[in-house]
NUBADREN-16204 format. One record per residue (C-alpha): residue number from 0; residue in three letters; x, y, z. Coordinates in steps of 0.1 Angstrom, whole numbers, plus 5000, padded with zeros to 4 digits. Last residue first. Layout:
NUM, ALA, X, Y, Z;
...
***
This chain:
505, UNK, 6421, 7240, 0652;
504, UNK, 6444, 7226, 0673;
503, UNK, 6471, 7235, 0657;
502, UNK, 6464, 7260, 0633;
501, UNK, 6457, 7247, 0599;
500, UNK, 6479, 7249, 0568;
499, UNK, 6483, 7267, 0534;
498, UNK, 6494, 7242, 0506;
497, UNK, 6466, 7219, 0517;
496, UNK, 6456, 7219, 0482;
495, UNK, 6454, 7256, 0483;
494, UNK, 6418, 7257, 0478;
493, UNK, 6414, 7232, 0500;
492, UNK, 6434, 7256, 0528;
491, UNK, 6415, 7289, 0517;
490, UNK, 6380, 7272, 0521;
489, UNK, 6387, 7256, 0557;
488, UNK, 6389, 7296, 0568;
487, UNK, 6422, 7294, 0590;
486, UNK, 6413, 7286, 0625;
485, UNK, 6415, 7319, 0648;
484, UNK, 6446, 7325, 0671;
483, UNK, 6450, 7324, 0707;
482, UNK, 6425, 7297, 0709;
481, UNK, 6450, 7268, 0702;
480, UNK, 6479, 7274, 0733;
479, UNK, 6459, 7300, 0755;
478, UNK, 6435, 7272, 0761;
477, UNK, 6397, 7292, 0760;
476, UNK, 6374, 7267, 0783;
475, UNK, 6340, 7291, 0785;
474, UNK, 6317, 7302, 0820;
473, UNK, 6283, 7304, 0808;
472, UNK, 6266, 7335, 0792;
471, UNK, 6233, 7352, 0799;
470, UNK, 6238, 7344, 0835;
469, UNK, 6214, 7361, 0856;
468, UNK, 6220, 7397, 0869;
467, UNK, 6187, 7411, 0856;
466, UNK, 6215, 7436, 0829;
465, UNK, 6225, 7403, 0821;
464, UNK, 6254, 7381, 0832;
463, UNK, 6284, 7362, 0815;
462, UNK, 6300, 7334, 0832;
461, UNK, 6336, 7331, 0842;
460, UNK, 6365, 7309, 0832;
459, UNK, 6365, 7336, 0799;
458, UNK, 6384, 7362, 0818;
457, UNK, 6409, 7334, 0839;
456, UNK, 6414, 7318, 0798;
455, UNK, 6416, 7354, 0782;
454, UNK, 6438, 7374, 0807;
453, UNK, 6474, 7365, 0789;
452, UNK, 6477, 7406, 0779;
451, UNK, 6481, 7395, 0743;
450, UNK, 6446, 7377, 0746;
449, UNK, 6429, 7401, 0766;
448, UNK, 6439, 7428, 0745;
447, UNK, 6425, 7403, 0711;
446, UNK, 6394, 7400, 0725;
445, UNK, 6388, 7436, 0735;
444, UNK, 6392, 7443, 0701;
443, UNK, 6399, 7481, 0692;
442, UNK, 6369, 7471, 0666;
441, UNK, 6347, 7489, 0687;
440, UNK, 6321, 7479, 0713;
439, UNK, 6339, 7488, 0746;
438, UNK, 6365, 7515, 0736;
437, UNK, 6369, 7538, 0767;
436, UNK, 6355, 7515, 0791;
435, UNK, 6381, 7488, 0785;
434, UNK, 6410, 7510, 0778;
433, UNK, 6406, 7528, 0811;
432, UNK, 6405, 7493, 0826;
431, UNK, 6436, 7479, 0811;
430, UNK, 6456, 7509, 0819;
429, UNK, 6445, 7506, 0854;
428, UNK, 6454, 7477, 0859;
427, UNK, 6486, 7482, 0840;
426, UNK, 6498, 7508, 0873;
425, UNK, 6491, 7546, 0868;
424, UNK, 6512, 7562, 0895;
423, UNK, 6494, 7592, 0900;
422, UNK, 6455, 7593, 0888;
421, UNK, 6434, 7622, 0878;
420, UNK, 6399, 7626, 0883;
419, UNK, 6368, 7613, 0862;
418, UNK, 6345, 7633, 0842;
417, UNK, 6353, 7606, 0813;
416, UNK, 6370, 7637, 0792;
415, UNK, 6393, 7636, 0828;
414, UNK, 6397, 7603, 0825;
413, UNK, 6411, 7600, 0788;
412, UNK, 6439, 7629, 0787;
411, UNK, 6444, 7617, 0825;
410, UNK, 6455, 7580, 0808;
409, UNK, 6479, 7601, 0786;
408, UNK, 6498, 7624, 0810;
407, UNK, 6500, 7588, 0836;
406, UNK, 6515, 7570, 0815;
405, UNK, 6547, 7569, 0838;
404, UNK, 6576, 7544, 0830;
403, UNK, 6588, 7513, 0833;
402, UNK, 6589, 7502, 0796;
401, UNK, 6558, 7481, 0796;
400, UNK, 6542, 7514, 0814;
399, UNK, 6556, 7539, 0781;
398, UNK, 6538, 7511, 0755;
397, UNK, 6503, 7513, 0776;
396, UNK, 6505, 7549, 0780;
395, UNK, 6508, 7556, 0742;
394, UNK, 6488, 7525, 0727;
393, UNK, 6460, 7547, 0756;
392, UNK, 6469, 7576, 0738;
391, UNK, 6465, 7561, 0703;
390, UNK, 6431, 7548, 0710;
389, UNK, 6423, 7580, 0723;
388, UNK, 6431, 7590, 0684;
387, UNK, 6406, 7567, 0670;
386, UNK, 6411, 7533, 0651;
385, UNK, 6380, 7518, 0634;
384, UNK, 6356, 7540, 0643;
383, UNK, 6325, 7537, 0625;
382, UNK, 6316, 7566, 0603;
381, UNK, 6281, 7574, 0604;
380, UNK, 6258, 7577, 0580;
379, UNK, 6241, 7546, 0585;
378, UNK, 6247, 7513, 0568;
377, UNK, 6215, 7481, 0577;
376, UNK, 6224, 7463, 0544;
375, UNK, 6189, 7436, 0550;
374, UNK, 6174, 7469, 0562;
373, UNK, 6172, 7487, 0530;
372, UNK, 6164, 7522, 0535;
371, UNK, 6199, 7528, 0550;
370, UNK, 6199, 7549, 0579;
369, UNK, 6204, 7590, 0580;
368, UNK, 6171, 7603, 0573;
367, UNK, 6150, 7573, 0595;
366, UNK, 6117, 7596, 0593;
365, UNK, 6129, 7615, 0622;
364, UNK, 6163, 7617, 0635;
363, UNK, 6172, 7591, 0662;
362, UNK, 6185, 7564, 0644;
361, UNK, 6219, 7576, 0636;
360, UNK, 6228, 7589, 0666;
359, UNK, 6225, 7548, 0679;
358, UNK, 6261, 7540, 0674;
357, UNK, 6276, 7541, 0704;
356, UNK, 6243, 7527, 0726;
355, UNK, 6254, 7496, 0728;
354, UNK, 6220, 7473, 0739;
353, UNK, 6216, 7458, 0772;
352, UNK, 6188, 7432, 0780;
351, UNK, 6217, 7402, 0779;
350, UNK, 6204, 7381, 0753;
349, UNK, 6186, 7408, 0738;
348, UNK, 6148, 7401, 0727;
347, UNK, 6121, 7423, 0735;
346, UNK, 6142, 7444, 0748;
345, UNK, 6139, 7482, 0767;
344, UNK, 6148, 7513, 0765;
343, UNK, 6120, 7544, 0769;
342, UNK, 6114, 7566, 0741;
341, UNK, 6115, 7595, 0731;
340, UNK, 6106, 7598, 0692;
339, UNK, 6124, 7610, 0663;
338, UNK, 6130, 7577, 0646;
337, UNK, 6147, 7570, 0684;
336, UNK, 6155, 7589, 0709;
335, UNK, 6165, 7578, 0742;
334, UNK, 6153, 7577, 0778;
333, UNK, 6171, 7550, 0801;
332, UNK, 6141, 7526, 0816;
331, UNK, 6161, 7489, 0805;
330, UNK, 6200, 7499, 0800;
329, UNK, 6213, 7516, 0768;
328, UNK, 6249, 7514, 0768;
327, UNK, 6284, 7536, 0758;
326, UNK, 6272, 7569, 0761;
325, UNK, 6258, 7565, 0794;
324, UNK, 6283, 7550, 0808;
323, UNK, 6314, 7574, 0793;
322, UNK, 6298, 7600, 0816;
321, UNK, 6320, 7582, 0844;
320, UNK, 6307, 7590, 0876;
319, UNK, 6287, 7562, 0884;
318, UNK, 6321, 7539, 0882;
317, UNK, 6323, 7517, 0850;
316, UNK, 6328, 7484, 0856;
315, UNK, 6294, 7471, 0865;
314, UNK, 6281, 7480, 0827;
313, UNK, 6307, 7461, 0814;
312, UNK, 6302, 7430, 0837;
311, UNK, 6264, 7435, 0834;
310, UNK, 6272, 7423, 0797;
309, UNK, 6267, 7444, 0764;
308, UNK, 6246, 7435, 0735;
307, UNK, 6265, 7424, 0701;
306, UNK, 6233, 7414, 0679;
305, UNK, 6198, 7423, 0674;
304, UNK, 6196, 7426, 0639;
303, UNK, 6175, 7461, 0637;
302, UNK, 6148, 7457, 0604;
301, UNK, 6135, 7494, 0613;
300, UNK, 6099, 7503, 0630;
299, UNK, 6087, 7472, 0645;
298, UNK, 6105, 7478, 0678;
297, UNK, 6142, 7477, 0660;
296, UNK, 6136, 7444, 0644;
295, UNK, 6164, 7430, 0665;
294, UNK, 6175, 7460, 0685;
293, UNK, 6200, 7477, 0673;
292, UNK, 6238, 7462, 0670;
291, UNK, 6239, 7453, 0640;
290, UNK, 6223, 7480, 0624;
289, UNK, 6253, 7504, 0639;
288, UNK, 6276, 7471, 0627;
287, UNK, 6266, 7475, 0591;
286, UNK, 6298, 7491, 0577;
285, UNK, 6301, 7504, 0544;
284, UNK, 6271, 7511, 0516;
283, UNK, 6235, 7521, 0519;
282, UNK, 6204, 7518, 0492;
281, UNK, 6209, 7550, 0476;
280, UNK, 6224, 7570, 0508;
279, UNK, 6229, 7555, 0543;
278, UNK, 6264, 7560, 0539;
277, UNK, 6296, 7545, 0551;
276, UNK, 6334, 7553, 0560;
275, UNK, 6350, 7523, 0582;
274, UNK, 6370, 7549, 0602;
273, UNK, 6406, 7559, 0606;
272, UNK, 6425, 7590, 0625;
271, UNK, 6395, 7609, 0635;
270, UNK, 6394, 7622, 0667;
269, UNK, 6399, 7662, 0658;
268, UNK, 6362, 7655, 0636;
267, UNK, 6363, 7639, 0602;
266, UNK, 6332, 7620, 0614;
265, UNK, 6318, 7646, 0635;
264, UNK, 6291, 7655, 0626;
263, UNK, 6279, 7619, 0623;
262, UNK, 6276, 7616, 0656;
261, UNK, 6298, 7591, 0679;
260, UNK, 6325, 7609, 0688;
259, UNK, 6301, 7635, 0700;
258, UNK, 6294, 7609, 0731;
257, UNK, 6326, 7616, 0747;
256, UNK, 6324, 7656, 0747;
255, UNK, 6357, 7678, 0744;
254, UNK, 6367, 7660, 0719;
253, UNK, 6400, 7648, 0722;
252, UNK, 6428, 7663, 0696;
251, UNK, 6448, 7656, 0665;
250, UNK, 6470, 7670, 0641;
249, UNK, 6494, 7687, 0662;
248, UNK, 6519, 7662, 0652;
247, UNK, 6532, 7657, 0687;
246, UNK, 6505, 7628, 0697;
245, UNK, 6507, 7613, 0661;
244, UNK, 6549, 7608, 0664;
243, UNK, 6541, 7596, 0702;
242, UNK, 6524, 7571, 0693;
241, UNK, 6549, 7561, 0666;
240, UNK, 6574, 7562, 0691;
239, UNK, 6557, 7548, 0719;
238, UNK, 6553, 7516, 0699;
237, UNK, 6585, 7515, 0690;
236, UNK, 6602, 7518, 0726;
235, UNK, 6572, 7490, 0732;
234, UNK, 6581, 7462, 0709;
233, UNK, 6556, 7436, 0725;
232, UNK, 6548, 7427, 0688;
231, UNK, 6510, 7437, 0696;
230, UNK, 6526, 7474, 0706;
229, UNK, 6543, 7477, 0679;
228, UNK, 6517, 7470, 0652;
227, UNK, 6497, 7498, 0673;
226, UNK, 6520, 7523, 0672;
225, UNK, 6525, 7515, 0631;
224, UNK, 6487, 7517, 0629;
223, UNK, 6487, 7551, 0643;
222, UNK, 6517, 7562, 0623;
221, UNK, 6501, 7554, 0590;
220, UNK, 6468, 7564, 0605;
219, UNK, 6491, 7599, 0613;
218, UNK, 6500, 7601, 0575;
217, UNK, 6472, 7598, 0557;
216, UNK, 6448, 7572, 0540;
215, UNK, 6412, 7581, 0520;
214, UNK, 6386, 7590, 0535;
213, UNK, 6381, 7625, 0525;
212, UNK, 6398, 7636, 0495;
211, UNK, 6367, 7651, 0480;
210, UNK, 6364, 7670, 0512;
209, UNK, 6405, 7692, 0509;
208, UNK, 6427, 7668, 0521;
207, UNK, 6462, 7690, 0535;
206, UNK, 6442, 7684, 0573;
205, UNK, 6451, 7641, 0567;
204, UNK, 6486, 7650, 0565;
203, UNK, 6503, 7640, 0536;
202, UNK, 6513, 7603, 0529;
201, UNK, 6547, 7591, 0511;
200, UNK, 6567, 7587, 0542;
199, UNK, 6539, 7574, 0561;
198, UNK, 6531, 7546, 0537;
197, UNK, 6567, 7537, 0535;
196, UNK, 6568, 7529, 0570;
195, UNK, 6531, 7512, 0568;
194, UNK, 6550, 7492, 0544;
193, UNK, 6579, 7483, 0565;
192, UNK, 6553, 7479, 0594;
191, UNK, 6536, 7448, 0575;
190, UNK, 6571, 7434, 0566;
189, UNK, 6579, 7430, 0604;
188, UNK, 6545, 7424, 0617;
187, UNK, 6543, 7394, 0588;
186, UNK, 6576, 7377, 0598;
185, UNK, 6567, 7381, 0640;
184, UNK, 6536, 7360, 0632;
183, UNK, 6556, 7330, 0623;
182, UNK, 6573, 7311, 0598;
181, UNK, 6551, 7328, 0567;
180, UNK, 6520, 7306, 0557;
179, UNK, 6525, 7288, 0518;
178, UNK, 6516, 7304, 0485;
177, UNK, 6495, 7291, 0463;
176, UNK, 6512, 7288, 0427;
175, UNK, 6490, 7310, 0402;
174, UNK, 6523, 7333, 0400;
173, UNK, 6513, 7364, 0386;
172, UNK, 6517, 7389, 0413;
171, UNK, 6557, 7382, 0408;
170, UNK, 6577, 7411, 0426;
169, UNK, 6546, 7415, 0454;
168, UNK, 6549, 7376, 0463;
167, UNK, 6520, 7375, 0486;
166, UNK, 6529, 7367, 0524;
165, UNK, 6509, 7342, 0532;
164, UNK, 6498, 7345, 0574;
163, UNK, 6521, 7334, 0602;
162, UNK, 6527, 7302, 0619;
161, UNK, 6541, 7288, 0655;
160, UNK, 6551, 7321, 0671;
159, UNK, 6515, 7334, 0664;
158, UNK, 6488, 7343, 0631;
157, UNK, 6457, 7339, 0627;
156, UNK, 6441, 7372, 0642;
155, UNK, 6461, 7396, 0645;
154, UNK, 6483, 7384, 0614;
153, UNK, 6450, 7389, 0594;
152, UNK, 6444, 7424, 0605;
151, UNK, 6477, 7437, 0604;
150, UNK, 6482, 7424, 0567;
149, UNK, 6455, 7442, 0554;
148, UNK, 6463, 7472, 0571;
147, UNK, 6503, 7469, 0558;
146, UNK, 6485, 7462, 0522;
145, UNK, 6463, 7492, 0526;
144, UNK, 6491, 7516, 0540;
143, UNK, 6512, 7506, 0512;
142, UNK, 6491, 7514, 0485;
141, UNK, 6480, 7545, 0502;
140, UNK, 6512, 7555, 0496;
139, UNK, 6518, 7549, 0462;
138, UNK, 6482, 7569, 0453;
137, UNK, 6503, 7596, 0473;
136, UNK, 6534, 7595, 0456;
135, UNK, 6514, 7595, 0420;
134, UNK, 6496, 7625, 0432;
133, UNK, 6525, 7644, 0437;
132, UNK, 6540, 7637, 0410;
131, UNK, 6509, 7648, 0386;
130, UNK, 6515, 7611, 0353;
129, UNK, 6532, 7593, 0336;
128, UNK, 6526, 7564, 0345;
127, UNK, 6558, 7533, 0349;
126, UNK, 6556, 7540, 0387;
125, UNK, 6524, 7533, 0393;
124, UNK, 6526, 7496, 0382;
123, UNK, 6538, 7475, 0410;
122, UNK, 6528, 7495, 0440;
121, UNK, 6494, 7496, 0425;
120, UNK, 6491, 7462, 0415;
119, UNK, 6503, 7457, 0451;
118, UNK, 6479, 7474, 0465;
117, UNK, 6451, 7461, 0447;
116, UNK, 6463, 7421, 0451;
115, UNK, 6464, 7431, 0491;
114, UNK, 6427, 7446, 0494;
113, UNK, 6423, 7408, 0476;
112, UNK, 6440, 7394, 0503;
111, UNK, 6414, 7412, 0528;
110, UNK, 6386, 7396, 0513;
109, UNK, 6396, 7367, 0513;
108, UNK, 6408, 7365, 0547;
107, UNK, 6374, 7375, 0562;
106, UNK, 6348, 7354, 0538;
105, UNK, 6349, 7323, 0560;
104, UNK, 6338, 7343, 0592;
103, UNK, 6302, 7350, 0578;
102, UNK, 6294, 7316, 0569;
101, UNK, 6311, 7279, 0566;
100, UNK, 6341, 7261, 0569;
99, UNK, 6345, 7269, 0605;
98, UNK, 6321, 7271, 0626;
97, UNK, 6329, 7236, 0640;
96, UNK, 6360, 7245, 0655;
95, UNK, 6345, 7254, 0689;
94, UNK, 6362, 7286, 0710;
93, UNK, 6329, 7293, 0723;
92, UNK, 6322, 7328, 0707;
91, UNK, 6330, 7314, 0673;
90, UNK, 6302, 7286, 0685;
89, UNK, 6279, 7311, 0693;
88, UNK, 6285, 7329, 0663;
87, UNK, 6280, 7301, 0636;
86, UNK, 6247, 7290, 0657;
85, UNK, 6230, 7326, 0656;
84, UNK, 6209, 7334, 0686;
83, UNK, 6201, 7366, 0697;
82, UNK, 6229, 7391, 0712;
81, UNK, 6261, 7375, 0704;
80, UNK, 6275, 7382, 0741;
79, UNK, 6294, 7413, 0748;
78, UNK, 6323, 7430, 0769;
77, UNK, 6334, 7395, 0778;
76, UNK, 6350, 7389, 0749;
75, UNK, 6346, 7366, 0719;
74, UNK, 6326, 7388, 0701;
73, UNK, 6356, 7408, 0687;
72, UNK, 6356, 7372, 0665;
71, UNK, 6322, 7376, 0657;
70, UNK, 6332, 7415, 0649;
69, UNK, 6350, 7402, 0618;
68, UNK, 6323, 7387, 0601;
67, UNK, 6294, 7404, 0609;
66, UNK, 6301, 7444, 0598;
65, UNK, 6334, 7457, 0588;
64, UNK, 6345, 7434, 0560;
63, UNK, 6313, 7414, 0560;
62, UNK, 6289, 7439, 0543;
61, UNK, 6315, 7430, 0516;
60, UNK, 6297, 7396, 0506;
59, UNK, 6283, 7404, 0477;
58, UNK, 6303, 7429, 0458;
57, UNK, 6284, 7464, 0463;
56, UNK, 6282, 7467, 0502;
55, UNK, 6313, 7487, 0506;
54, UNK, 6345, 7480, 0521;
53, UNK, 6362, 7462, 0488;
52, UNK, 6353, 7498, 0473;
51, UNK, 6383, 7514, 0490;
50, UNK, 6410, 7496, 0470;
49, UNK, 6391, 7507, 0439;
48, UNK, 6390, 7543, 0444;
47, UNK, 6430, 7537, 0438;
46, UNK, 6428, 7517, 0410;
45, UNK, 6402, 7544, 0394;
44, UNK, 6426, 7573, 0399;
43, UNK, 6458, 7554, 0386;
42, UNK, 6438, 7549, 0358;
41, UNK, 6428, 7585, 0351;
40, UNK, 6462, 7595, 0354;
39, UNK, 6471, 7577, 0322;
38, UNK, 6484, 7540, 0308;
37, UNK, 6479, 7516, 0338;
36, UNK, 6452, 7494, 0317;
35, UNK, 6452, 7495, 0277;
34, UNK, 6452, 7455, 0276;
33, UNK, 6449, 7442, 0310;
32, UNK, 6483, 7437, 0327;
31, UNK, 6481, 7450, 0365;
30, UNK, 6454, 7417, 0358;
29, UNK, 6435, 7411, 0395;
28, UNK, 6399, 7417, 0386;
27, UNK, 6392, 7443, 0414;
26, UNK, 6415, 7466, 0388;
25, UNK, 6390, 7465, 0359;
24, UNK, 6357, 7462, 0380;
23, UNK, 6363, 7501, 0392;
22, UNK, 6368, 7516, 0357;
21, UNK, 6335, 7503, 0342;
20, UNK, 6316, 7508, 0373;
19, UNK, 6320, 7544, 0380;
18, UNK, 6282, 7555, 0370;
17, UNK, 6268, 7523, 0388;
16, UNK, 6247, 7539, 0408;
15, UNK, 6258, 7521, 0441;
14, UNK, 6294, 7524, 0427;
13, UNK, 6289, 7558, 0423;
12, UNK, 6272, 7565, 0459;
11, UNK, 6300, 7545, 0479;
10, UNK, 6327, 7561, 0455;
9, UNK, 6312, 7595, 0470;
8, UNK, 6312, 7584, 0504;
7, UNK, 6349, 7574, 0500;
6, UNK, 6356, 7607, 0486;
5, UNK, 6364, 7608, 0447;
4, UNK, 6397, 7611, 0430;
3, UNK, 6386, 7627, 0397;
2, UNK, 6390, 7659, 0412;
1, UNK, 6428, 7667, 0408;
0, UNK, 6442, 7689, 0433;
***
């Protein structure tokens, strides 16, 4: 295998030092026709890395792409409340158009349209090098999965029956013309899962990657993102399919151990099928949520933010034999460590007096070894989940119950890790509950479940309380006819001259 592809940690720590720069701002630039551009090997290489680096820290606003931005709209459950206050999130949180326009959330579809541009410069001009075959039908691939990605998380989130997402013209990249929203939701999911279809034809197995290949796309995210895609289009037989084609691939496995999930480790561990790869190293790159989430100012040791705490109606609905519990939140007088220390929880600050504890292996090694020394780009070492393999097996049971039958093999898989025993029958309620507790605080999107499952408006009806059983939240108005989609940033519809349109409502 050629070795000029670098890992995704790897890219994090060239672009940081600058060393692959030159190559990397070529493709980011948009032009699949710059002068001596998409000629050898070595190009193909560099607009392949480049894809990846929109998830790093290195252009401005990228700590967005899996840090602030996005998870505000995750933040909209009831898992969570914003943690400390911050006016655009409270208002995200609150279903009130007036955060839009402005801040974290403006950045989101951006960012992930230019993913798009990449991918389809790659699609588009690939072919014509000369250049390994193998590696040419890979690079290809990952094309594909990162445009189907891309589109998946935008449709998910402003898209419905009454108005897609844009669907970039791939056969003419250079038209300047804006282009206008697809019909509906239903166009996007069904040219996002041709492309993950493609995407999985071309991709190897994630165990063929020898390190240096390590982050980059494979065949059962392909398929786990195509369950998934499914699932949200209420295409079940499909959804179980793809499920089902990661499930029997042999590929992938529980831990034996919940919390291990969660330590750096074990980022390419059995579990992994896709993570927002990151690294604490030269000055941090990837996702911030871990920082995020730690205690604002982190007890005068490390610049925490303070943001995303857990609700009493999360910690209340796990049962005290779940060892998910535990590894999930830090309550007030839990033991942890911390910069090496033992120390006893507690918050100076929270909202809700909780804090996540997923993400907090990070922090506890001595002299901060594994954090970014920059706490304004709070990255750790480890890999946040974006899409794990339990997530498949609950997509699994969940697609096999819409269809009438058991999930029961699946769901267990989960329990019994949890400590928990067995069920027969397994009804949607449960379903819904196991999938609660197993990914509370992860970009699964609690939100979006309740949303699709038609819970949101009797969820959000209800106040939030804290871990002193007041109300940390107050009971929301969420009308399943405007707030089942986001608002469109205001920025993209100027800039299209009104070419791309509002939600309703919105």
């Amino acid at each position: 295998m050629n070795k000029k592809f670098l890992s995704i940690p790897a890219l994090a720590v060239a672009l940081l030092l600058g060393s692959c720069a030159k190559k990397l701002d070529i493709v980011p630039q948009g032009s699949p026709t710059l002068t001596g551009f998409w000629k050898t090997q070595a190009d193909a290489e560099a607009a392949d890395n480049a894809m990846y680096a929109s998830f790093g820290n290195s252009n401005g606003n990228a700590d967005e792409f899996y840090g602030r931005g996005y998870f505000w709209f995750i933040n909209a459950s009831d898992d969570m409340v914003t943690g400390r206050n911050n006016s655009q999130a409270n208002n995200v949180k609150n279903f009130n158009p007036v955060f839009n326009g402005w801040g974290n959330t403006e950045v989101q579809w951006d960012q992930r349209y230019a993913v798009i541009k990449k991918a389809n410069d790659i699609i588009n001009n690939l072919p014509g090098i000369d250049m390994d075959t193998a590696e040419k039908r890979r690079i290809i691939g990952e094309a594909y999965f990162m445009s189907g990605l891309m589109y998946f998380q935008l449709v998910s989130n402003y898209g419905n029956d009454k108005a897609g997402v844009p669907i970039a013209d791939r056969a003419n990249p250079s038209d300047p013309n804006p282009i206008p929203r697809a019909a509906n939701a239903m166009a996007n999911y069904t040219y996002l899962v041709s492309d993950l279809k493609q995407a999985a034809v071309l991709l190897p197995f994630f165990s063929t990657y020898i390190p240096d290949m390590y982050g980059h796309a494979h065949k059962t995210a392909a398929w786990a993102f195509l369950a998934k895609a499914y699932l949200y289009m209420k295409d079940y037989a499909d959804a179980e399919l793809y499920a089902d084609s990661v499930i029997s691939s042999g590929q992938h496995a529980l831990l034996a151990n919940f919390a291990d999930v969660f330590k750096i480790a074990n980022n390419w561990s059995s579990e992994y099928i896709w993570s927002a790869v990151s690294t604490a190293q030269n000055g941090g790159w990837g996702s911030i949520l871990p920082g995020c989430m730690l205690e604002n100012k982190g007890w005068g040791i490390y610049n925490g933010w303070g943001y995303y705490t857990p609700t009493q109606e999360l910690y209340n609905a796990y049962s005290a034999q779940d060892t998910r519990l535990a590894a999930t939140i830090l309550k007030p007088g839990d033991k942890f460590v911390f910069w090496g220390d033992t120390m006893i929880y507690h918050s100076v600050n929270s909202e809700s007096g909780y804090q996540f504890n997923k993400y907090m292996e990070p922090f506890s090694y001595a002299g901060g070894i594994h954090v970014s020394s920059n706490g304004n780009e709070p990255t750790t070492d480890l890999n946040v989940p974006l899409l794990r393999y339990a997530e498949v097996l609950l997509i699994d049971a969940e697609a096999k119950l819409m269809q009438g039958k058991s999930g029961d093999v699946s769901i267990n898989l989960i329990r019994q890790r949890a400590g928990l025993a067995p069920i027969t029958g397994a009804t949607m309620t449960e379903l819904k509950l196991e999938r609660r507790l197993e990914l509370a605080g992860e970009w699964a999107d609690r939100h979006r479940d309740l949303v699709r499952w038609g819970d949101a408006q009797a969820t959000y009806a209800l106040p939030l309380h804290g871990a002193d059983g007041t109300v940390c939240w107050p009971a929301r108005t969420f009308d399943p006819t405007v707030d089942d989609v986001w608002p469109v940033p205001q920025t993209d519809i100027d800039n299209s001259h009104g070419v791309i349109t509002q939600n309703p409502g919105w």
